[in-house]
Backbone as XML, in Angstrom:
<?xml version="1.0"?>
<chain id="A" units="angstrom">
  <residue number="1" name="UNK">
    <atom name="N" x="-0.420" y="-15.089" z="14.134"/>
    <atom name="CA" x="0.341" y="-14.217" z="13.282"/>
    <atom name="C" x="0.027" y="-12.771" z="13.631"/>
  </residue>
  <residue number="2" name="UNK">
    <atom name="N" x="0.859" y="-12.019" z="13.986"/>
    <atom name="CA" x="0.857" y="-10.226" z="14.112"/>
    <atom name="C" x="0.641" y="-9.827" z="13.279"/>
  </residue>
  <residue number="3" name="UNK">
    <atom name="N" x="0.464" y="-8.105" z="13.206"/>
    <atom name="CA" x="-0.013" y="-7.322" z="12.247"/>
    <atom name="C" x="1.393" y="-6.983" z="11.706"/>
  </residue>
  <residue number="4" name="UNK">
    <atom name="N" x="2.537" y="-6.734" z="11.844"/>
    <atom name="CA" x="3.182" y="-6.698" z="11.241"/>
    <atom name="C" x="3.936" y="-6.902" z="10.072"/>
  </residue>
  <residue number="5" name="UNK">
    <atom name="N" x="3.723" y="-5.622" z="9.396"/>
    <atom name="CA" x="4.029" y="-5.546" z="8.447"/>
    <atom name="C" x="2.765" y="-4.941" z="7.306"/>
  </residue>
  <residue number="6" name="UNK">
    <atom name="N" x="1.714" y="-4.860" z="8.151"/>
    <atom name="CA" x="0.530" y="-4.413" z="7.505"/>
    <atom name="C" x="0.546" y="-3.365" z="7.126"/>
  </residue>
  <residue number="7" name="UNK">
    <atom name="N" x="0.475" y="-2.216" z="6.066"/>
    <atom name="CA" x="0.601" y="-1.275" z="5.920"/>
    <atom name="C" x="-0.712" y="-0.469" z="6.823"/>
  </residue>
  <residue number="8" name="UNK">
    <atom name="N" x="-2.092" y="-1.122" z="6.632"/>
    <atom name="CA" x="-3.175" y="-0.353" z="6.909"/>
    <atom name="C" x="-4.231" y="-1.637" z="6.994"/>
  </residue>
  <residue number="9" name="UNK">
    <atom name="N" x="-5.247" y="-1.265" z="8.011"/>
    <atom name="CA" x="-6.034" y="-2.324" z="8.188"/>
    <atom name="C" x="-7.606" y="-1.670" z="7.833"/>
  </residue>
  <residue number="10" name="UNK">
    <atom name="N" x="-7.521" y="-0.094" z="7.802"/>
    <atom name="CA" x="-8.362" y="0.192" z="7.261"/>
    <atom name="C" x="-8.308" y="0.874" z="5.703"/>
  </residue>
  <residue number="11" name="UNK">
    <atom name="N" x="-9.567" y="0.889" z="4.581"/>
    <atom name="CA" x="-9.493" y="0.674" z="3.283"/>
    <atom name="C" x="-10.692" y="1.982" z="3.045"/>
  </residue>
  <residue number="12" name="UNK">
    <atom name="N" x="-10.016" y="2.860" z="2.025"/>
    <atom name="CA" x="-10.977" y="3.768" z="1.338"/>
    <atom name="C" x="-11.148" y="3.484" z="-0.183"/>
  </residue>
  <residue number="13" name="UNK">
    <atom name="N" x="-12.742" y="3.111" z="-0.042"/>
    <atom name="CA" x="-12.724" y="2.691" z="-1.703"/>
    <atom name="C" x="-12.991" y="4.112" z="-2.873"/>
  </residue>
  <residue number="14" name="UNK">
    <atom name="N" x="-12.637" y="4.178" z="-4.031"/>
    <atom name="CA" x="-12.539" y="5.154" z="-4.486"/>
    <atom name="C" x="-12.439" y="5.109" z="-5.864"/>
  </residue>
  <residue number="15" name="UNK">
    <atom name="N" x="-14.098" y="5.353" z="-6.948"/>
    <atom name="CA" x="-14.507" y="5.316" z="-7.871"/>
    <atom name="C" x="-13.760" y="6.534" z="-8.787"/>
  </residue>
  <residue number="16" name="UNK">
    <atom name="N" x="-12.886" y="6.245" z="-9.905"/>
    <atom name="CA" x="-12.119" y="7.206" z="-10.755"/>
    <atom name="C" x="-13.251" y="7.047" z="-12.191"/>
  </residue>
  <residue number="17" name="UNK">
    <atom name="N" x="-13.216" y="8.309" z="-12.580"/>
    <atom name="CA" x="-14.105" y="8.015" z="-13.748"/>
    <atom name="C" x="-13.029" y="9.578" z="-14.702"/>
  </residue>
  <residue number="18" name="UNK">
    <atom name="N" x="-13.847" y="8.508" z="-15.775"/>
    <atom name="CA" x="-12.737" y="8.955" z="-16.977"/>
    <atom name="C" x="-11.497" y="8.779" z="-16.959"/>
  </residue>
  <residue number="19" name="UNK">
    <atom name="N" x="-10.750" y="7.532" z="-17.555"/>
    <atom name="CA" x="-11.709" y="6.543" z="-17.449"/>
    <atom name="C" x="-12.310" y="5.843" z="-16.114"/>
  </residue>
  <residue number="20" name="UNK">
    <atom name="N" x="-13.728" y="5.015" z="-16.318"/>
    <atom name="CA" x="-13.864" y="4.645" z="-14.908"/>
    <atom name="C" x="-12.987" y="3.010" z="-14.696"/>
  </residue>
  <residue number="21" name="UNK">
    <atom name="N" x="-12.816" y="3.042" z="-13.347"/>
    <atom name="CA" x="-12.134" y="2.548" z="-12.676"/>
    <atom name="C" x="-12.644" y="2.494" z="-11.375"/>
  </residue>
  <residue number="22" name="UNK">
    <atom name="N" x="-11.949" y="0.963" z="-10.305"/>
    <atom name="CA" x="-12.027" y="1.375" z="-8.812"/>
    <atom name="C" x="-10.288" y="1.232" z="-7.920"/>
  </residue>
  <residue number="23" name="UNK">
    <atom name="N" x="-10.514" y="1.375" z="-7.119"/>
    <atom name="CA" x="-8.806" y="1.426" z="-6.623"/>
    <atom name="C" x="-9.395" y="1.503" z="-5.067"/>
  </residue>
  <residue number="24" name="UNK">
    <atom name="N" x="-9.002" y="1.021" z="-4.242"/>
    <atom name="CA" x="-8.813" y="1.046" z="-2.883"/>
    <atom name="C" x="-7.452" y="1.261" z="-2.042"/>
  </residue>
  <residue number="25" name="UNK">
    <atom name="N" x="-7.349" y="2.850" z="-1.280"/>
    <atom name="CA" x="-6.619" y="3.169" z="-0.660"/>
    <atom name="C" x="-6.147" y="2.779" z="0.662"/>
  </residue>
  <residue number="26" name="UNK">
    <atom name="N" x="-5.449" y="3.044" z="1.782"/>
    <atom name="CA" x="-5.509" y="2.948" z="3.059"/>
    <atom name="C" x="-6.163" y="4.290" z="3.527"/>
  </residue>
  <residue number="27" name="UNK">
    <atom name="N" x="-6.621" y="3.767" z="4.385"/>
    <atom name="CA" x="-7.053" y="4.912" z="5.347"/>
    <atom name="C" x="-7.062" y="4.980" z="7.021"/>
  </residue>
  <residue number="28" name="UNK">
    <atom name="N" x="-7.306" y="5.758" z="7.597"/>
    <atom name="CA" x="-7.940" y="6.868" z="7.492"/>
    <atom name="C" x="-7.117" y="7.759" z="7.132"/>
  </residue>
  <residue number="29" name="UNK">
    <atom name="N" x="-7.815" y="8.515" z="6.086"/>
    <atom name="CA" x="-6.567" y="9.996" z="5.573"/>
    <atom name="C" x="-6.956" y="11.152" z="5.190"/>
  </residue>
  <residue number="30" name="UNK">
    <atom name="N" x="-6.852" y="12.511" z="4.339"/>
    <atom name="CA" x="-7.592" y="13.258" z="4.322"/>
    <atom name="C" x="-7.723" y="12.952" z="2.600"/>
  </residue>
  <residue number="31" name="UNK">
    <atom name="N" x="-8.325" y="13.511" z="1.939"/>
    <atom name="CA" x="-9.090" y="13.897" z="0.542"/>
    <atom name="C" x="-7.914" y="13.830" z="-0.443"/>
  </residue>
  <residue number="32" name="UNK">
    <atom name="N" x="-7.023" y="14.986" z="0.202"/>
    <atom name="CA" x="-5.902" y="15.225" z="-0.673"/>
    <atom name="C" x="-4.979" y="14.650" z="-0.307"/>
  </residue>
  <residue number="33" name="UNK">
    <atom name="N" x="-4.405" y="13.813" z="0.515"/>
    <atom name="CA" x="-3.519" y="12.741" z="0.354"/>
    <atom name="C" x="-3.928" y="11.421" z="0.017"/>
  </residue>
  <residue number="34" name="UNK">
    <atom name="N" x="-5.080" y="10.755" z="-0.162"/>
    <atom name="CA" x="-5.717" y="9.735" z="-1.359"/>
    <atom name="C" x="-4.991" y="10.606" z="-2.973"/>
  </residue>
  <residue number="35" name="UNK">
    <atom name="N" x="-6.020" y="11.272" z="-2.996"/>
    <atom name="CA" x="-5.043" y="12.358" z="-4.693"/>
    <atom name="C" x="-4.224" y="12.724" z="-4.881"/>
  </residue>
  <residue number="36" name="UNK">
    <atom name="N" x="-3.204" y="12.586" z="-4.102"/>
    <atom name="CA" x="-1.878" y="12.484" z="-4.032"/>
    <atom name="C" x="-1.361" y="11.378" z="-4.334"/>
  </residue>
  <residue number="37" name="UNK">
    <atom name="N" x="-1.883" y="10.185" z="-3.686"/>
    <atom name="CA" x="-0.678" y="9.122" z="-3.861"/>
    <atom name="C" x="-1.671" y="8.404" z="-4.777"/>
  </residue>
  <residue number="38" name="UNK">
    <atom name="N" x="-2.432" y="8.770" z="-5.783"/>
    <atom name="CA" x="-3.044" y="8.326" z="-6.783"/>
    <atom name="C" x="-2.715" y="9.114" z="-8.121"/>
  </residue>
  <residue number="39" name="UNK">
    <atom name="N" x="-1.954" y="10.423" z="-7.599"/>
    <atom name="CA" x="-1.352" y="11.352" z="-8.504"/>
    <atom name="C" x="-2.401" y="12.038" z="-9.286"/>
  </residue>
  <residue number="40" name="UNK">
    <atom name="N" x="-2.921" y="12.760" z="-8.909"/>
    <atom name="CA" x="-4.204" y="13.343" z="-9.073"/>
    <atom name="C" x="-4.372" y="15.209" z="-8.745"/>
  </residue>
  <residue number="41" name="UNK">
    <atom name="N" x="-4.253" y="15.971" z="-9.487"/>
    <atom name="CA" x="-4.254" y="17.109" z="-9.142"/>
    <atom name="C" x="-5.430" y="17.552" z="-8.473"/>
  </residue>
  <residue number="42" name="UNK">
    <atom name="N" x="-5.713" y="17.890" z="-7.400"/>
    <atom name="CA" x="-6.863" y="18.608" z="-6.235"/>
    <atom name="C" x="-7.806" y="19.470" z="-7.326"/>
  </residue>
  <residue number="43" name="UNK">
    <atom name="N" x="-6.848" y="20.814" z="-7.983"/>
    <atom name="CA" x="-7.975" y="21.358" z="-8.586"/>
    <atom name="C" x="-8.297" y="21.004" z="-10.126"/>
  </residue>
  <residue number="44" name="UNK">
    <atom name="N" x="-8.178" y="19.485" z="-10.673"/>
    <atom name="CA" x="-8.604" y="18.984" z="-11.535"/>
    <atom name="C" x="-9.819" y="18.317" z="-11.719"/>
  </residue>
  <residue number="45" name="UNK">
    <atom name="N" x="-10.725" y="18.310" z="-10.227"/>
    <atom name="CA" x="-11.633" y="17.081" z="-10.522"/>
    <atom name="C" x="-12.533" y="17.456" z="-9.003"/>
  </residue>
  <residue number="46" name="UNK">
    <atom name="N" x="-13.505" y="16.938" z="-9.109"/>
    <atom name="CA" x="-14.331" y="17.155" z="-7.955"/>
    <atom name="C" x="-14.521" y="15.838" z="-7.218"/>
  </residue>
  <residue number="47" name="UNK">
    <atom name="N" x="-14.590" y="16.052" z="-6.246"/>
    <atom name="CA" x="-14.809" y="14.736" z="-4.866"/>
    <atom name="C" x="-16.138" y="14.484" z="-4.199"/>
  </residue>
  <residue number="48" name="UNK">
    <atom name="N" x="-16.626" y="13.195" z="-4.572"/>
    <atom name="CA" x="-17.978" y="13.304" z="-4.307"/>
    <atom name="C" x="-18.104" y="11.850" z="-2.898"/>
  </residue>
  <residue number="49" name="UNK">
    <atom name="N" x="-18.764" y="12.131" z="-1.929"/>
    <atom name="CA" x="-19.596" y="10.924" z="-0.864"/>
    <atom name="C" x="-20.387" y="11.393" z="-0.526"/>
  </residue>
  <residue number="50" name="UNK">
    <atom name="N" x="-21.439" y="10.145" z="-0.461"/>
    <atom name="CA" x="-22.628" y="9.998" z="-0.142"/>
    <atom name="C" x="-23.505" y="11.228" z="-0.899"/>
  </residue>
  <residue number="51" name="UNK">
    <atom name="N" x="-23.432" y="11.342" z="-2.192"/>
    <atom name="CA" x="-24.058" y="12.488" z="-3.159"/>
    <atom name="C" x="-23.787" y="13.852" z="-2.842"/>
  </residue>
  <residue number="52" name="UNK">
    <atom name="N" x="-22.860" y="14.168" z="-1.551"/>
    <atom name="CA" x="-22.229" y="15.156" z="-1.030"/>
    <atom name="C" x="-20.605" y="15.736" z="-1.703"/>
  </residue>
  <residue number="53" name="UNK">
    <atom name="N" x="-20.798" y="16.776" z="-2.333"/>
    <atom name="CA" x="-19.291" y="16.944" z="-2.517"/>
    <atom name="C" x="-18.120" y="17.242" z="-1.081"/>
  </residue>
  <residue number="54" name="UNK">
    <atom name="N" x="-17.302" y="17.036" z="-1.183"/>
    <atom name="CA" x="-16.237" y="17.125" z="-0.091"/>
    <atom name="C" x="-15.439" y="17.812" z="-0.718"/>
  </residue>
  <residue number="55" name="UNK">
    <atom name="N" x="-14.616" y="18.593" z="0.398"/>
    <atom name="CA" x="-12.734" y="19.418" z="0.263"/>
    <atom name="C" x="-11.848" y="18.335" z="-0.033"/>
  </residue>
  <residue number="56" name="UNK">
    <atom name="N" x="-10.626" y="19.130" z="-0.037"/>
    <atom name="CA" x="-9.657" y="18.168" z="0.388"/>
    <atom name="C" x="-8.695" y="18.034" z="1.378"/>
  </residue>
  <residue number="57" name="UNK">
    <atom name="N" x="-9.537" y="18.941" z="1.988"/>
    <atom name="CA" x="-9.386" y="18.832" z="3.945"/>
    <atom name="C" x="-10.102" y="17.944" z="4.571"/>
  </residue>
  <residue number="58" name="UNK">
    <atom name="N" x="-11.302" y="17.488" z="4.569"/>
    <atom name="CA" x="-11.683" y="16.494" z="4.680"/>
    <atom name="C" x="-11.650" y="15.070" z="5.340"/>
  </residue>
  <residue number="59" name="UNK">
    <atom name="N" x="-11.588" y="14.273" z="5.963"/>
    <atom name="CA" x="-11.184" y="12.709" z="6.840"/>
    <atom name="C" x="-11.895" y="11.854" z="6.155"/>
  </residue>
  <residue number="60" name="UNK">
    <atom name="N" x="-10.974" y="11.074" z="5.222"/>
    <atom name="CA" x="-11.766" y="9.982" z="4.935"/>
    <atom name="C" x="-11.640" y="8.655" z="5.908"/>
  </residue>
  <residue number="61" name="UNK">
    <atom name="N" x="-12.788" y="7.958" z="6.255"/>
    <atom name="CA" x="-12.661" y="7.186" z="7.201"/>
    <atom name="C" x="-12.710" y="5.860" z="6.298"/>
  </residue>
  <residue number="62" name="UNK">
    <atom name="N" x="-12.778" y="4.829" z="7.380"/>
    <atom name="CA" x="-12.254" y="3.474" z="6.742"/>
    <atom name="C" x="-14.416" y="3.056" z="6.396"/>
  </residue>
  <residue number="63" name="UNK">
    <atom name="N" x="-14.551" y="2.178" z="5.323"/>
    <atom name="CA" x="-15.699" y="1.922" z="4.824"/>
    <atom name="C" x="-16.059" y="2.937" z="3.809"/>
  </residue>
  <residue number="64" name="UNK">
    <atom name="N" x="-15.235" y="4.719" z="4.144"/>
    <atom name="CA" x="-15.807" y="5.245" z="2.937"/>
    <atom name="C" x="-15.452" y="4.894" z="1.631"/>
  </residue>
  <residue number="65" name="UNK">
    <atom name="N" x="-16.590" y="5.574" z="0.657"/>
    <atom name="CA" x="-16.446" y="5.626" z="-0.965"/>
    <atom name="C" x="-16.656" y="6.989" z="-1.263"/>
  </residue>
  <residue number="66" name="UNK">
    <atom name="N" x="-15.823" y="7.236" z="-1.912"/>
    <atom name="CA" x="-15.335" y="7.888" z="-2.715"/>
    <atom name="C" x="-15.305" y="8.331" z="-4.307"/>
  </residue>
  <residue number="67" name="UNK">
    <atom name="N" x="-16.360" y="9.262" z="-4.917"/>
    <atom name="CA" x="-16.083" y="8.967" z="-6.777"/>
    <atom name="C" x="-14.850" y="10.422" z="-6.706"/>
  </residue>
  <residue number="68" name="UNK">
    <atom name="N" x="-14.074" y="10.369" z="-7.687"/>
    <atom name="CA" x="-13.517" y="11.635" z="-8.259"/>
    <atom name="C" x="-14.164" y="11.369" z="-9.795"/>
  </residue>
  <residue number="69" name="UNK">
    <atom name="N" x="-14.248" y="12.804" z="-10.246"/>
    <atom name="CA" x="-15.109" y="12.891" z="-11.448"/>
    <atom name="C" x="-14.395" y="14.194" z="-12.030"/>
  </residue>
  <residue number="70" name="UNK">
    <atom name="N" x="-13.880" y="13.893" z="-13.332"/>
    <atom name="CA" x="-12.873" y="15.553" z="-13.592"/>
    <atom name="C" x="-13.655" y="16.663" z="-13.766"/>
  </residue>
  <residue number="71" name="UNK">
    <atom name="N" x="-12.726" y="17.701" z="-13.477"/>
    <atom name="CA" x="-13.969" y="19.016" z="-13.873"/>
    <atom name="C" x="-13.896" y="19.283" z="-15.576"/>
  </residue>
  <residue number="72" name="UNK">
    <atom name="N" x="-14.856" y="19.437" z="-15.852"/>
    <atom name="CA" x="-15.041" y="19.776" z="-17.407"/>
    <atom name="C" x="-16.042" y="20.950" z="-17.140"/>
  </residue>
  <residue number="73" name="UNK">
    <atom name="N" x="-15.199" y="21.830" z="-18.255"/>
    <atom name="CA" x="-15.707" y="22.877" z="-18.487"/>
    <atom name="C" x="-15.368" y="23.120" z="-19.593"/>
  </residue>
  <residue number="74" name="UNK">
    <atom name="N" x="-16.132" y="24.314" z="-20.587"/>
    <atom name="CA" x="-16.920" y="24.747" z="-21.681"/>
    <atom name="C" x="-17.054" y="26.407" z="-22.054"/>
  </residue>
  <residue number="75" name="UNK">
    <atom name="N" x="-17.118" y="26.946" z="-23.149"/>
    <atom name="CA" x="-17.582" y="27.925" z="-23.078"/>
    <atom name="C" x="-18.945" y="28.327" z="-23.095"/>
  </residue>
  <residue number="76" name="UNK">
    <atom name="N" x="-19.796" y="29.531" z="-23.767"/>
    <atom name="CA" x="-20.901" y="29.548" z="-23.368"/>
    <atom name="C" x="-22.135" y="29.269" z="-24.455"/>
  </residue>
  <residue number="77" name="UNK">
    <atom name="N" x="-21.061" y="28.628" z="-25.543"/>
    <atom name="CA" x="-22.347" y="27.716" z="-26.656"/>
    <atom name="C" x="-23.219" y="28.954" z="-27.502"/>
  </residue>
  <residue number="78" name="UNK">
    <atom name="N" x="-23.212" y="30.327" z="-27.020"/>
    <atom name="CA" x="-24.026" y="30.985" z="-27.727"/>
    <atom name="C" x="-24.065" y="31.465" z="-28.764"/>
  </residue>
  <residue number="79" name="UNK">
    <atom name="N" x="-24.840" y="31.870" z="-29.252"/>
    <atom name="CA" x="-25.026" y="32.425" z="-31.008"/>
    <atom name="C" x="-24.464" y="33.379" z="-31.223"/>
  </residue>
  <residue number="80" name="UNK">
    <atom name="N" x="-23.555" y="33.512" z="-32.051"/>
    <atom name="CA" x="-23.649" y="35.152" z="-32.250"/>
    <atom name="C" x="-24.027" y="35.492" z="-33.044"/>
  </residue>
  <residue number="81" name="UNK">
    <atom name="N" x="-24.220" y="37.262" z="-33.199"/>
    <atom name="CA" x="-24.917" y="37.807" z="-34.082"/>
    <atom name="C" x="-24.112" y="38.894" z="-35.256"/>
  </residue>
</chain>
């Protein structure tokens, strides 16, 4: 049997949190076309491998993992007077 018809033979796995979740992409691709076709805004959330943050220029290769983790932010909690 041929490959035909395979979309992709290589797989980027890719940990979504909040909620968490896993999802496996094709690859090889860059950062921001995984968050793209997962529908995911670039400057909503940070991209983390191997405890390294990444762009979304980036090459994800086939075997990588992947967390996205949203950005949360805050003001500055302080007292006033």
């Amino acid at each position: 049997m041929g490959l035909a018809g395979c979309a992709s033979l290589f797989w980027v796995k890719v940990r979504l949190r909040n909620p968490d979740r896993e999802v496996s992409v094709g690859g090889p691709r860059r950062v921001r076309d995984v968050l793209a076709e997962l529908g995911i805004d670039p400057d909503t959330v940070l991209v983390i491998r191997d405890k390294a943050l990444v762009t979304r220029e980036e090459r994800l290769d086939d075997g990588d993992e992947i967390e996205v983790r949203p950005v949360i932010s805050g003001g500055s909690g302080g007292i006033e007077e």
